[in-house]
VMD Tcl script that builds the backbone (N, CA, C; Angstrom):
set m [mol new atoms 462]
animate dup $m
set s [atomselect $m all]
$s set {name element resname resid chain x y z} {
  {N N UNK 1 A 0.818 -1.194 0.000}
  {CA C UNK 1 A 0.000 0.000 0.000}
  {C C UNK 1 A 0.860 1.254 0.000}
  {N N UNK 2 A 1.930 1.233 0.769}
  {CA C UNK 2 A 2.798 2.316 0.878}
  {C C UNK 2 A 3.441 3.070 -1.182}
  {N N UNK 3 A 3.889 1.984 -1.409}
  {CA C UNK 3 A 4.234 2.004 -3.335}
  {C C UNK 3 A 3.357 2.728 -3.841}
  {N N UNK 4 A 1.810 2.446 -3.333}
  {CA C UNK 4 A 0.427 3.065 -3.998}
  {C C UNK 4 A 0.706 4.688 -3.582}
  {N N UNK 5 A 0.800 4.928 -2.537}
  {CA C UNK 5 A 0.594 5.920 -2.153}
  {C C UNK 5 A 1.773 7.238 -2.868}
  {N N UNK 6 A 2.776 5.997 -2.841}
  {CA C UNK 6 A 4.156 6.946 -3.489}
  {C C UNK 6 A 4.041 7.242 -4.913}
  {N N UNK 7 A 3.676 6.084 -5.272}
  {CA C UNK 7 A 3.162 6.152 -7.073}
  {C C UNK 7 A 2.191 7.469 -7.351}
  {N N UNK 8 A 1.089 7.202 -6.171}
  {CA C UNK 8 A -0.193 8.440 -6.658}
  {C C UNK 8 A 0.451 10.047 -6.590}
  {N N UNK 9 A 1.367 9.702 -5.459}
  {CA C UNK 9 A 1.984 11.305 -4.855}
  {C C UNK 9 A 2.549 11.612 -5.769}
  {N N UNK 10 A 3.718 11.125 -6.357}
  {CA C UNK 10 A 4.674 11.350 -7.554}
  {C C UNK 10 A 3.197 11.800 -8.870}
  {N N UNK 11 A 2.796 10.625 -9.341}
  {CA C UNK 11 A 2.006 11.095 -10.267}
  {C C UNK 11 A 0.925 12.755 -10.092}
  {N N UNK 12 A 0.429 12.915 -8.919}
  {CA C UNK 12 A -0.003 13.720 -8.396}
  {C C UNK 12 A 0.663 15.657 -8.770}
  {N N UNK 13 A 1.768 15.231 -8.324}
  {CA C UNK 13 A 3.438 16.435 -8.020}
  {C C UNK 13 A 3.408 16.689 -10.012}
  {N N UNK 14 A 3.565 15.014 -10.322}
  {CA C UNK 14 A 4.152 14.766 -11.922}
  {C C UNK 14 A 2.462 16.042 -12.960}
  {N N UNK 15 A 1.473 16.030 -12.345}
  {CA C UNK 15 A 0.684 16.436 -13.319}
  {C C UNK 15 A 0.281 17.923 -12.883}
  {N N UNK 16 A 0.448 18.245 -11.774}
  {CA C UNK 16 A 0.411 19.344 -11.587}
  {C C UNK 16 A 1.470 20.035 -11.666}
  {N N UNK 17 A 3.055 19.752 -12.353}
  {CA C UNK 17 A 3.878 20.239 -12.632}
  {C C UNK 17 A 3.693 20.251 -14.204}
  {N N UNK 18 A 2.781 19.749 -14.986}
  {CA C UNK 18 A 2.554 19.440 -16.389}
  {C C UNK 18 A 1.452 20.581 -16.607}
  {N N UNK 19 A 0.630 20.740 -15.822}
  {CA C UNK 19 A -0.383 21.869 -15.898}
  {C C UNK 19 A 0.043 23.451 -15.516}
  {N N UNK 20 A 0.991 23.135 -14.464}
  {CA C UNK 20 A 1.501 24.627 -14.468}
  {C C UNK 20 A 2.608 24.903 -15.798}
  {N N UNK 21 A 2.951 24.364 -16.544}
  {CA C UNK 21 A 3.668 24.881 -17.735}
  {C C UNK 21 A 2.933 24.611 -18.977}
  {N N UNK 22 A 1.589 24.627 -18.483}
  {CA C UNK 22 A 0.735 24.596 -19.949}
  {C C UNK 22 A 0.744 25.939 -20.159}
  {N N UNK 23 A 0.265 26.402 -21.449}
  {CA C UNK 23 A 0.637 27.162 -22.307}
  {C C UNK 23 A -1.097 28.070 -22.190}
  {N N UNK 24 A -0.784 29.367 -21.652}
  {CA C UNK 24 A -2.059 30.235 -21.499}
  {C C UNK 24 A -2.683 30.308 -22.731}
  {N N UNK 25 A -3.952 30.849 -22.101}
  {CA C UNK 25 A -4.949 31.081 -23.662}
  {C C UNK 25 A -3.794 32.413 -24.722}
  {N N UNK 26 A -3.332 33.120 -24.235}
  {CA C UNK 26 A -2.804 34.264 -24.775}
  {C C UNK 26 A -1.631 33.600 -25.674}
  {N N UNK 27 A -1.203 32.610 -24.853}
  {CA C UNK 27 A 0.086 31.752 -25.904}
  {C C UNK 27 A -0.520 31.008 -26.765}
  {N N UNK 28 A -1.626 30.427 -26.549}
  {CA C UNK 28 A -2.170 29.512 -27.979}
  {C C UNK 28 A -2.824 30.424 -28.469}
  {N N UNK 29 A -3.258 31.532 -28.317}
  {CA C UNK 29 A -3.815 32.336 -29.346}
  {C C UNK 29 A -2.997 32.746 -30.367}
  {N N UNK 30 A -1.466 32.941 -30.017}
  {CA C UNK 30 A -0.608 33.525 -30.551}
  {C C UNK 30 A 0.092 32.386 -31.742}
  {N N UNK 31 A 0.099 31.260 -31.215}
  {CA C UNK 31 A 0.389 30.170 -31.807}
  {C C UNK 31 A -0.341 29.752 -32.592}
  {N N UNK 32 A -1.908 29.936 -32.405}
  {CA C UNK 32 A -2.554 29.892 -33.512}
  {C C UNK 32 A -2.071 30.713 -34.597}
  {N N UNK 33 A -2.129 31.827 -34.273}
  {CA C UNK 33 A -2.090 33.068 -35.348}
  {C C UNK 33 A -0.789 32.289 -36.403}
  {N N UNK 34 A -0.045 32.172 -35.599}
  {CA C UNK 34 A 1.210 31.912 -36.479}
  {C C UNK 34 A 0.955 30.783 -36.916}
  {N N UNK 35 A 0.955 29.914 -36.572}
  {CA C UNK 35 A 0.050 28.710 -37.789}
  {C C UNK 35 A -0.441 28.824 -38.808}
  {N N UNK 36 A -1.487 29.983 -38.590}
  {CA C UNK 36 A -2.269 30.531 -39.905}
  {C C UNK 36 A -1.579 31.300 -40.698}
  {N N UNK 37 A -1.085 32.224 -40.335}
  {CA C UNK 37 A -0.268 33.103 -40.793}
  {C C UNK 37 A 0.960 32.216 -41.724}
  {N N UNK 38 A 1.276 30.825 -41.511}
  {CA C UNK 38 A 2.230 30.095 -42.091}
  {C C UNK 38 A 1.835 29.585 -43.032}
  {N N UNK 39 A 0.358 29.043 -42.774}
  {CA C UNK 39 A -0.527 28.354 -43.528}
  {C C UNK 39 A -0.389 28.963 -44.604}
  {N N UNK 40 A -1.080 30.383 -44.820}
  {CA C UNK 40 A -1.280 31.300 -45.589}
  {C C UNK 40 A 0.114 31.213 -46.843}
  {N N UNK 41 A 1.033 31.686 -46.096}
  {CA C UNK 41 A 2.153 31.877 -46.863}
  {C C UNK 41 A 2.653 30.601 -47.706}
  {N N UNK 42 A 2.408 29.250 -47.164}
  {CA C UNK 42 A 2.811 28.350 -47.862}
  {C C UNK 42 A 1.407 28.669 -49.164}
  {N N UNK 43 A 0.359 28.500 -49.055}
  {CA C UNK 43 A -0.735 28.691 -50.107}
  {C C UNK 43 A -0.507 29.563 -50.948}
  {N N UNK 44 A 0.499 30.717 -50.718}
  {CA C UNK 44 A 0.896 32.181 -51.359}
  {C C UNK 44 A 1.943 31.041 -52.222}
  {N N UNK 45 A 2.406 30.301 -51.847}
  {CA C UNK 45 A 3.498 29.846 -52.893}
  {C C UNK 45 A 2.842 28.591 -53.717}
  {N N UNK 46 A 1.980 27.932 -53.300}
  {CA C UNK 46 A 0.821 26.761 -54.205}
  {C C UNK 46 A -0.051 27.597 -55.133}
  {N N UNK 47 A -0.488 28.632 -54.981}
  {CA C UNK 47 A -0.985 29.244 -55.783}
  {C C UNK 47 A 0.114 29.867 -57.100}
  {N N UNK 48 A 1.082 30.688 -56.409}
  {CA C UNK 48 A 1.877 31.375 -57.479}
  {C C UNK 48 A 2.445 30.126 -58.421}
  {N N UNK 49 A 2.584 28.653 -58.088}
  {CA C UNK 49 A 3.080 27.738 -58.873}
  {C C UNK 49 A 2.183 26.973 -59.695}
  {N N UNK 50 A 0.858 27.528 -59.698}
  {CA C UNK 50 A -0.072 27.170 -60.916}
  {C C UNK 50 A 0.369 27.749 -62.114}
  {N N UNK 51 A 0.907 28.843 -61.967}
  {CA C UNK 51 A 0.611 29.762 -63.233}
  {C C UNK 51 A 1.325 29.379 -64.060}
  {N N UNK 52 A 0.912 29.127 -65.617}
  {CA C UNK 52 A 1.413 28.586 -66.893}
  {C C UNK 52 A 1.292 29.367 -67.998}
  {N N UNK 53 A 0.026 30.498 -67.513}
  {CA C UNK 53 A -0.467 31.127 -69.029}
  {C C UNK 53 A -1.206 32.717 -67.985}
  {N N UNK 54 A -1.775 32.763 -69.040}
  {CA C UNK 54 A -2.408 34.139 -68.647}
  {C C UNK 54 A -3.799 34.118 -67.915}
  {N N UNK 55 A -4.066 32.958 -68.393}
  {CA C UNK 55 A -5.599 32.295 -67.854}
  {C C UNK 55 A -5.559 31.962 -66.336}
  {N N UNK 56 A -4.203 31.598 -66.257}
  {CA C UNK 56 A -3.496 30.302 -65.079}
  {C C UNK 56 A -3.360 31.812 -64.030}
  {N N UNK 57 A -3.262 32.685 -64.327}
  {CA C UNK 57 A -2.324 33.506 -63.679}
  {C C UNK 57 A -4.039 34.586 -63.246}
  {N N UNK 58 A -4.897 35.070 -64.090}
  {CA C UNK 58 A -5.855 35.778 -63.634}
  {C C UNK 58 A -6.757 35.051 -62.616}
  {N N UNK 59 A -6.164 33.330 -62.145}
  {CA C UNK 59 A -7.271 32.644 -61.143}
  {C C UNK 59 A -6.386 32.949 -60.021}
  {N N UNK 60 A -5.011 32.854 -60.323}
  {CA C UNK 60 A -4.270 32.909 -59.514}
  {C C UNK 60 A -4.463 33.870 -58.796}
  {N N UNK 61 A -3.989 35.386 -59.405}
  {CA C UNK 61 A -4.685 36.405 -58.837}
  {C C UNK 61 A -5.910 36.946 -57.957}
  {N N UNK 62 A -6.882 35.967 -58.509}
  {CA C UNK 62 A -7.946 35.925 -57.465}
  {C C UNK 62 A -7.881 35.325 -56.245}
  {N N UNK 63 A -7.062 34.016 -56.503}
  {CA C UNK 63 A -6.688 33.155 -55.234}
  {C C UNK 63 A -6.159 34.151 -54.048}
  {N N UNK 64 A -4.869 34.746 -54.393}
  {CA C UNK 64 A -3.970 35.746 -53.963}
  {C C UNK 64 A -4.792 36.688 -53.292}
  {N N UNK 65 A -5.978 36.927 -54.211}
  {CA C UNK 65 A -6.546 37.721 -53.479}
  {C C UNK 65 A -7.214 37.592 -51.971}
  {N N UNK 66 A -7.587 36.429 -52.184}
  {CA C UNK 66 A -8.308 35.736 -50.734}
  {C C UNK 66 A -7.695 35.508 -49.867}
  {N N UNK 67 A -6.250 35.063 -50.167}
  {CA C UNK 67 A -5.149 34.934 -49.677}
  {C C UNK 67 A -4.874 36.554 -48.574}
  {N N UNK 68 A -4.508 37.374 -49.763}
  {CA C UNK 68 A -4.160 38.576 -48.872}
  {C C UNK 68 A -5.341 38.871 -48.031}
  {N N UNK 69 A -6.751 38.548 -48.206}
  {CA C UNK 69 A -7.885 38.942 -47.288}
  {C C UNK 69 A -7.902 38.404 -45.926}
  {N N UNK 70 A -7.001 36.807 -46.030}
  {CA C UNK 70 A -7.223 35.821 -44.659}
  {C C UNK 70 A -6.064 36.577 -43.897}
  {N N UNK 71 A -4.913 36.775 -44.689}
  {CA C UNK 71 A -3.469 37.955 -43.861}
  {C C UNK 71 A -4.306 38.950 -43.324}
  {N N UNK 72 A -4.851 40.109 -43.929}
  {CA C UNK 72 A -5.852 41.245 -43.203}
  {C C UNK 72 A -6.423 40.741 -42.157}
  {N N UNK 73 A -7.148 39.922 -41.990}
  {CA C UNK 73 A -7.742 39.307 -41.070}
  {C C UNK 73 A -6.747 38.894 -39.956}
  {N N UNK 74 A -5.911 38.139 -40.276}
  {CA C UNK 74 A -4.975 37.575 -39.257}
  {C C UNK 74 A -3.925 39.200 -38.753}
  {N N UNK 75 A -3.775 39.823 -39.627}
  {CA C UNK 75 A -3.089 40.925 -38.921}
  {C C UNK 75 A -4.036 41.573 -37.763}
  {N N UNK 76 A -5.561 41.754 -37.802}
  {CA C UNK 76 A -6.373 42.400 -37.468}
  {C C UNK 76 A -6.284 41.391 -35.955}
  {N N UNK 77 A -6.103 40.595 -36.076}
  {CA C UNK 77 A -6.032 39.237 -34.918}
  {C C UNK 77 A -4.736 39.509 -33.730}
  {N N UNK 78 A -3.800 40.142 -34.714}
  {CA C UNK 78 A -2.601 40.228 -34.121}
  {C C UNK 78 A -2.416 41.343 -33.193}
  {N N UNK 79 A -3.254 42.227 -34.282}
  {CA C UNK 79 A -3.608 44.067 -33.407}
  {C C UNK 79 A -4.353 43.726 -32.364}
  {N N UNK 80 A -5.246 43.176 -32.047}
  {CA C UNK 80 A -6.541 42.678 -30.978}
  {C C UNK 80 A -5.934 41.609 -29.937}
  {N N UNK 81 A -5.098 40.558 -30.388}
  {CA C UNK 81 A -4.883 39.759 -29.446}
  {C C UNK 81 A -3.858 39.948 -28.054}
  {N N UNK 82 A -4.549 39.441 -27.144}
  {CA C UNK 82 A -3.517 39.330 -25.978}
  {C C UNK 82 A -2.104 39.289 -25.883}
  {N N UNK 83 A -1.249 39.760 -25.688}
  {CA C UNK 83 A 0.219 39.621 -25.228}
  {C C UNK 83 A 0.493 38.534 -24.770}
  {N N UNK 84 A 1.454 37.967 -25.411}
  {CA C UNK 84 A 1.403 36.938 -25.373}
  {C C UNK 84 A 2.866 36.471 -23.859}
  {N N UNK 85 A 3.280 35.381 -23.573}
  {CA C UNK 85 A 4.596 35.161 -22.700}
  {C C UNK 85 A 5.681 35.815 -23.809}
  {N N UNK 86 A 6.703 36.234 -22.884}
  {CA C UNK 86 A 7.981 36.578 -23.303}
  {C C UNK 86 A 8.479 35.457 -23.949}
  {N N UNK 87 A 8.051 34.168 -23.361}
  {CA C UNK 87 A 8.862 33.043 -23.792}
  {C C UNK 87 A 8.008 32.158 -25.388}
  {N N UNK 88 A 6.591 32.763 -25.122}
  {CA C UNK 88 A 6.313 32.717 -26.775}
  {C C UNK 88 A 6.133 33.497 -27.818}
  {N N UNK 89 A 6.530 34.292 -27.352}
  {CA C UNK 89 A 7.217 35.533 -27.921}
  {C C UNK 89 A 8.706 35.259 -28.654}
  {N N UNK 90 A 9.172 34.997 -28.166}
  {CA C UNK 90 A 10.595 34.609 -28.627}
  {C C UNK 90 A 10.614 33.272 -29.763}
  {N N UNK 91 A 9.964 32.346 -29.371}
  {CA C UNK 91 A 9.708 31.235 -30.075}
  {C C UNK 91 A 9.244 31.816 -31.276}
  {N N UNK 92 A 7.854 32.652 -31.297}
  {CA C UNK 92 A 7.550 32.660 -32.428}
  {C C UNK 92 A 8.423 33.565 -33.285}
  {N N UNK 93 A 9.321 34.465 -32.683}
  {CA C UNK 93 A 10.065 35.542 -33.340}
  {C C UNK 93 A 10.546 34.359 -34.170}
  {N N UNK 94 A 11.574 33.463 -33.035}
  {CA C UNK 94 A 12.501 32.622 -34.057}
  {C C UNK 94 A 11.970 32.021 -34.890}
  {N N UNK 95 A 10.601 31.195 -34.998}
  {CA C UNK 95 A 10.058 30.840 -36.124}
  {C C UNK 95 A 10.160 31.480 -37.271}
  {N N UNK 96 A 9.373 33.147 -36.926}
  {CA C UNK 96 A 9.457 33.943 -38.007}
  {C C UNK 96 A 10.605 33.795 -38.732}
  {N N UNK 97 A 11.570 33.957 -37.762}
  {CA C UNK 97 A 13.085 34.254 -38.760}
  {C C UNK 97 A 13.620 33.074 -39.508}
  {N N UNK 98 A 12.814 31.907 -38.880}
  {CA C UNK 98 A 13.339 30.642 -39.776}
  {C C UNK 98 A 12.555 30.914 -41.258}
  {N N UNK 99 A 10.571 30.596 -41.380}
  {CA C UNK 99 A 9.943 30.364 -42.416}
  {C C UNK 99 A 10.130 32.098 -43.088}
  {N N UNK 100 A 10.174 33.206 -42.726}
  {CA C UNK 100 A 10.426 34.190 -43.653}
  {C C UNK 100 A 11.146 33.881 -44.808}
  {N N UNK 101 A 12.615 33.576 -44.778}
  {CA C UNK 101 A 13.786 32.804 -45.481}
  {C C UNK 101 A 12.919 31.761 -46.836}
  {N N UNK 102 A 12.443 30.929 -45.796}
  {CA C UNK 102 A 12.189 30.037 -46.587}
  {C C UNK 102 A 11.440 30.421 -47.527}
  {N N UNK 103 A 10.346 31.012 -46.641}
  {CA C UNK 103 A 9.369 31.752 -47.815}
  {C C UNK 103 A 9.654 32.657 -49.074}
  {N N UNK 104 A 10.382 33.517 -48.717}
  {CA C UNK 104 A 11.448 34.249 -49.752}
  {C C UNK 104 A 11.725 33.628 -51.082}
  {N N UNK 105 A 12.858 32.258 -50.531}
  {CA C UNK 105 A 13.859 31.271 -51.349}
  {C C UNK 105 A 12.633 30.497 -51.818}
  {N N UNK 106 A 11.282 29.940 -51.573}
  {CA C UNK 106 A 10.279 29.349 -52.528}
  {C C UNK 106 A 9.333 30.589 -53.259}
  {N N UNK 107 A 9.409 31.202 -53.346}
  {CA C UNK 107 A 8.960 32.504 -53.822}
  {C C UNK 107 A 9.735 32.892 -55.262}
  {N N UNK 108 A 11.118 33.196 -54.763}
  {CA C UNK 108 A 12.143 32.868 -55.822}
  {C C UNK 108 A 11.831 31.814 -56.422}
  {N N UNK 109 A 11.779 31.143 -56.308}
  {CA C UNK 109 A 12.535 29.609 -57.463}
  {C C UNK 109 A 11.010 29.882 -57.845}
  {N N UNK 110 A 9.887 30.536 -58.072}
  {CA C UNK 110 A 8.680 30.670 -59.229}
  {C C UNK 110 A 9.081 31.973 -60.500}
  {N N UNK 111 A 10.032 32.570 -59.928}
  {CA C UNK 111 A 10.655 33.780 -60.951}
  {C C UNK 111 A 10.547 33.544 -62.409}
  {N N UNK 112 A 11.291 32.174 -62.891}
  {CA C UNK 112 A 11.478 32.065 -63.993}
  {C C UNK 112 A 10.161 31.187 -65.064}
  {N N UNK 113 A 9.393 30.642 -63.762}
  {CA C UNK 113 A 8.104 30.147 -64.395}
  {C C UNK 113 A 7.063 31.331 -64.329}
  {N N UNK 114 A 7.025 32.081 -63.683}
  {CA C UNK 114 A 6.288 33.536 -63.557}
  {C C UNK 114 A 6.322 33.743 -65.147}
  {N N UNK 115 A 7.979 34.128 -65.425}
  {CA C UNK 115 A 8.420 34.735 -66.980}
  {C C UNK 115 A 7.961 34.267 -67.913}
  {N N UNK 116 A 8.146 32.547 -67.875}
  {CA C UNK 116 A 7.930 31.667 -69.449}
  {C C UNK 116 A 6.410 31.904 -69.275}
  {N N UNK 117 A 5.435 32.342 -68.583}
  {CA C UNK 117 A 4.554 32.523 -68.652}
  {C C UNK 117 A 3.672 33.610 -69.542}
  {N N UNK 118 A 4.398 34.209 -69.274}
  {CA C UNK 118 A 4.282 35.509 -70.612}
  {C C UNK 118 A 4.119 36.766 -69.652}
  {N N UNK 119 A 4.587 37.822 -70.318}
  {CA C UNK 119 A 4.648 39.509 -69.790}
  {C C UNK 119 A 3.527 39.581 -69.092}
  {N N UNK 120 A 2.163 39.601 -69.730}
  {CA C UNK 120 A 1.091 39.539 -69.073}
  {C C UNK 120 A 0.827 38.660 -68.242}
  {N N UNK 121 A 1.205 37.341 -67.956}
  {CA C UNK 121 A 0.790 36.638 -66.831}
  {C C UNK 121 A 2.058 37.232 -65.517}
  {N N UNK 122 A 3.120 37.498 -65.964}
  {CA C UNK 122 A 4.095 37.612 -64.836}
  {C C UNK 122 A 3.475 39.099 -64.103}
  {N N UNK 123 A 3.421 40.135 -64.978}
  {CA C UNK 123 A 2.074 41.545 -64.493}
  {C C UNK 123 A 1.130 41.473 -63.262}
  {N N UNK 124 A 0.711 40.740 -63.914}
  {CA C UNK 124 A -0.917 40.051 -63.191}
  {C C UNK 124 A -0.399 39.422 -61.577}
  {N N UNK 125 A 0.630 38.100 -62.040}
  {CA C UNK 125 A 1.036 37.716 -60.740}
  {C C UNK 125 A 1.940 38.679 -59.444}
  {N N UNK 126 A 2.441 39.510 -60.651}
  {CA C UNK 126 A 3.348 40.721 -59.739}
  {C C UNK 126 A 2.835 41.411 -58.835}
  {N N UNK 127 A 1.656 42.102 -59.897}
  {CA C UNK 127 A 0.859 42.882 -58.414}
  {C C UNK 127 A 0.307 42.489 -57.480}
  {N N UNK 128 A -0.075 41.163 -57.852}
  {CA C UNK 128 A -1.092 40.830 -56.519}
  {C C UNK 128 A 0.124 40.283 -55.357}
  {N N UNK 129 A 1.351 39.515 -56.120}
  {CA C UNK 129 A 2.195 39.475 -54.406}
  {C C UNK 129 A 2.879 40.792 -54.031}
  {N N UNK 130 A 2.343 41.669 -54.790}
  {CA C UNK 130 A 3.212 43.001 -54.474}
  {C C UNK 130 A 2.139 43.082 -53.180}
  {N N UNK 131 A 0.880 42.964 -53.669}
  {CA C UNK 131 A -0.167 43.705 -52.421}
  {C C UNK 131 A -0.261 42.919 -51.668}
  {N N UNK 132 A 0.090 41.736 -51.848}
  {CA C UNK 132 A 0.425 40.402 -50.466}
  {C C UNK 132 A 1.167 41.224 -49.241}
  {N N UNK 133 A 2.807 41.384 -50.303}
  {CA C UNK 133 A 3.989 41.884 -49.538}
  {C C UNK 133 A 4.079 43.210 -48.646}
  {N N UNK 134 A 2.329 44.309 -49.060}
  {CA C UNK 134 A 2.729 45.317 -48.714}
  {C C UNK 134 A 1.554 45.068 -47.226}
  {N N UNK 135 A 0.279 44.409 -47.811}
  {CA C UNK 135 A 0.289 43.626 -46.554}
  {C C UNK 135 A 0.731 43.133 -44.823}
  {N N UNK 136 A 1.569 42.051 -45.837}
  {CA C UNK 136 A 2.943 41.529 -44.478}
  {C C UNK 136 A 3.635 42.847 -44.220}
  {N N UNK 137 A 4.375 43.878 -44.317}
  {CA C UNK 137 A 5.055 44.884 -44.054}
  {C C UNK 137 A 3.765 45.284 -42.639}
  {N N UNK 138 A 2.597 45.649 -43.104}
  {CA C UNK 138 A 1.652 45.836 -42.052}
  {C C UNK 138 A 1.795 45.221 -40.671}
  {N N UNK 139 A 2.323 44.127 -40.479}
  {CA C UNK 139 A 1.923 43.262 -39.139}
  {C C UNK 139 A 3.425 43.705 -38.177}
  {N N UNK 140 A 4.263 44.052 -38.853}
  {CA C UNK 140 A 5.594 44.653 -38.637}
  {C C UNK 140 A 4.997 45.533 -37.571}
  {N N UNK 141 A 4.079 47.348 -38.684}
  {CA C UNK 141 A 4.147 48.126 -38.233}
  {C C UNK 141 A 2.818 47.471 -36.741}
  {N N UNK 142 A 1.822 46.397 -36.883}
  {CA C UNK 142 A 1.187 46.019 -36.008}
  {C C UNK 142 A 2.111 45.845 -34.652}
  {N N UNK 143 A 3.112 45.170 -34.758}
  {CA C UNK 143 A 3.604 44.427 -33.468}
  {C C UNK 143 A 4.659 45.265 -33.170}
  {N N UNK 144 A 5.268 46.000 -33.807}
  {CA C UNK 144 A 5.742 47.306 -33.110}
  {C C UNK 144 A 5.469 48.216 -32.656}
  {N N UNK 145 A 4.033 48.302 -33.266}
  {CA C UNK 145 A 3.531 49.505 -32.432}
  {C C UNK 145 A 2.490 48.915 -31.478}
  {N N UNK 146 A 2.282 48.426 -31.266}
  {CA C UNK 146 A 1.556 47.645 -30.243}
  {C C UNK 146 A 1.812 48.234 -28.937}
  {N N UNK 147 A 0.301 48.943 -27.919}
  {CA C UNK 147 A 0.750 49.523 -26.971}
  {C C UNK 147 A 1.167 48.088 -25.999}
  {N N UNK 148 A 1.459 48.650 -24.585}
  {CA C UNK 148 A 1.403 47.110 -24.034}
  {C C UNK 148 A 1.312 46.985 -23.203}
  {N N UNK 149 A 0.273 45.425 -22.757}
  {CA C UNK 149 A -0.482 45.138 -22.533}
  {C C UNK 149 A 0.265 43.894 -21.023}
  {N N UNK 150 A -0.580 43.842 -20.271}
  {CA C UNK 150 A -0.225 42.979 -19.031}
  {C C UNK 150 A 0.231 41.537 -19.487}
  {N N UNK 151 A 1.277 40.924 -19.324}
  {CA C UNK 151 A 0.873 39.576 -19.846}
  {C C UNK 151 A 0.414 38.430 -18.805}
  {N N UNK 152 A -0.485 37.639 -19.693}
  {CA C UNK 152 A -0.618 36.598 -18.676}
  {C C UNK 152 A -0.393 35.622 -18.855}
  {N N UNK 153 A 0.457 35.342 -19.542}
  {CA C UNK 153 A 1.343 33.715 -20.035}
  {C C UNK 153 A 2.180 33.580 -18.510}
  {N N UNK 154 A 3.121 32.770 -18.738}
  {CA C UNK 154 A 3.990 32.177 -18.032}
  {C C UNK 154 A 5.079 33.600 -17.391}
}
mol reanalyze $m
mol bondsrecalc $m
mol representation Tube
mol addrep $m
């Protein structure tokens, strides 16, 4: 009986040390965001790699468009949401600084299929990740200027 008791205590200590480093609503909110916000950007690059023609490229554009509407939205998420922990704060910075890159370097490697596409389809696709890109620049001026706010993460 004594084993029982040590087993339950430990397990006891073991889960309430698992619950105090769960992750506040303000940190999974934030973690959401960035999920989506990743989501998004990978779709910004499935879309731009349809384009073949001019046809390929004016759906695209529309796609892009919805695309940049779910970013508006998610920036608008970012302006509104809770402050998040210092410590997911940092995480997600470093994320950022990992998939930005990436995003960039798959962005690139559509350059030259953009082109064989023709003047007018590369046009078409230009502006709309131009208004993607001017977009993302937005969430910058969001989270820097962000007044601030109590946190209640960790």
């Amino acid at each position: 009986m004594m084993n029982l008791r040590r087993w339950l205590t430990v397990v006891v200590f073991t889960l309430s040390a698992v619950l105090a480093q769960a992750a506040s609503p303000a940190d999974e909110a934030a973690e959401a965001i960035t999920n989506d916000l990743f989501a998004q950007l990978d779709r910004v690059i499935d879309v731009v790699q349809t384009v073949k023609d001019e046809d390929s490229a004016n759906k695209a554009a529309d796609q892009l468009k919805v695309i940049e509407d779910k970013l508006r939205k998610i920036n608008e998420q970012i302006r509104t949401a809770e402050q998040p922990s210092k410590e997911e704060s940092v995480h997600m910075m470093e994320q950022l600084k990992k998939k930005l890159p990436e995003f960039r370097t798959r962005l690139n490697a559509t350059k030259d299929q953009i082109h064989a596409a023709g003047p007018a389809a590369a046009a078409t696709v230009g502006k709309a990740v131009n208004s993607i890109f001017q977009t993302l620049q937005a969430f910058g001026e969001n989270v820097g200027n962000r007044p601030p706010q109590p946190a209640t993460g960790k």
